[in-house]
C-alpha positions as CSV (number, residue, x, y, z in Angstrom):
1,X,-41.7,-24.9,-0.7
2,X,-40.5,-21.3,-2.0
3,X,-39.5,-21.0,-5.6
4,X,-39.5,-24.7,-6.6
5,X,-37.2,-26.0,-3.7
6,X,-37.9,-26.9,0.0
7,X,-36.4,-24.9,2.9
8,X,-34.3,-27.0,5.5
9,X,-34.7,-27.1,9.0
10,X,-32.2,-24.4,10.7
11,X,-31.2,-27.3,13.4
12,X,-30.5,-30.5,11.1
13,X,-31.5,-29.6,7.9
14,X,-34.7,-31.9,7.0
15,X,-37.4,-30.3,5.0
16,X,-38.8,-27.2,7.4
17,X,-42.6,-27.2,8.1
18,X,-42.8,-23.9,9.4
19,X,-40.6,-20.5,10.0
20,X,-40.5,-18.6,13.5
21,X,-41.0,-15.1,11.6
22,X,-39.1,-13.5,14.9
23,X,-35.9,-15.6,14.9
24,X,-36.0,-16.6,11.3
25,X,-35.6,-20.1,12.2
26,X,-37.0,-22.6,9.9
27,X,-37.5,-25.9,11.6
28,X,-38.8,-29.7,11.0
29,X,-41.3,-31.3,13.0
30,X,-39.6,-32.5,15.5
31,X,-37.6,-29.2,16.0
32,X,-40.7,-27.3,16.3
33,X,-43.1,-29.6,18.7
34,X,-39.2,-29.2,21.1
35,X,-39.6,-25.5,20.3
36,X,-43.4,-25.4,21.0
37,X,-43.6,-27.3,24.3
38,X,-40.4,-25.3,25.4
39,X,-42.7,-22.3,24.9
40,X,-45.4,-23.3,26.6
41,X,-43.7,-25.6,29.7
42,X,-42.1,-21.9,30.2
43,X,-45.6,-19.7,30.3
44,X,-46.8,-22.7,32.6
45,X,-44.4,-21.9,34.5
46,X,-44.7,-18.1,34.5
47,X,-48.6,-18.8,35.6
48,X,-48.6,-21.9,37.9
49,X,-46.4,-23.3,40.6
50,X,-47.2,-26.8,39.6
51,X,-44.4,-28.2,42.5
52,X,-48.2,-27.3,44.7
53,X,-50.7,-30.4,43.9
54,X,-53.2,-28.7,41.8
55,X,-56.4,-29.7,39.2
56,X,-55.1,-27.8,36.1
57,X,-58.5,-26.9,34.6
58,X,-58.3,-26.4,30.4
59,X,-61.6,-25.0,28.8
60,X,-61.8,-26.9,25.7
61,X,-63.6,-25.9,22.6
62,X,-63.0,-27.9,19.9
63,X,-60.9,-26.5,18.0
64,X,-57.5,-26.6,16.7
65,X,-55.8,-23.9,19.9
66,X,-57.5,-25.8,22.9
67,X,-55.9,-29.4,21.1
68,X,-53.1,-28.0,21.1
69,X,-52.9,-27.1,24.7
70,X,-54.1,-30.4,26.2
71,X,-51.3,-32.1,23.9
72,X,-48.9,-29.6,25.1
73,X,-50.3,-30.3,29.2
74,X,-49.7,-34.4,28.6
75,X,-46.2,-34.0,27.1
76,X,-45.3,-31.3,30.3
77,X,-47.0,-33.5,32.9
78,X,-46.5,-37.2,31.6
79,X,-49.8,-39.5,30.8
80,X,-50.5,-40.0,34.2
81,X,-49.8,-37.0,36.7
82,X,-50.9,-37.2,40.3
């Protein structure tokens, strides 16, 4: 909420939850967990040839980041990758 009036999402226009400061964008949930995992299914990409058959190990430390990254992992790879 800026000045007394809620910010829409740049792709459909529900409230925003957050702003990419480079683009500008504003976006919704569900237009920024698309954003997000786009993001990150792209660095996985730069950094691991998962087509191979590979553990993907994830240090995890509790907090908020390493969350994060293990959601991110089971929405790339599905619930149940072999």
């Amino acid at each position: 909420m800026i000045c007394g009036y809620m910010i829409s999402c740049s792709r459909c226009g529900k409230d925003a939850v957050t702003l990419i400061r480079y683009s500008g964008a504003h976006l919704c949930k569900r237009h920024f967990n698309e954003f997000f995992i786009k993001r990150i299914r792209k660095e996985i990409r730069w950094q691991v040839d998962l087509r191979q058959k590979r553990n993907i190990a994830v240090a995890v430390s509790g907090g908020k980041d390493s969350a994060a990254v293990l959601w991110s992992l089971k929405e790339i790879l599905g619930k149940n990758p072999e």
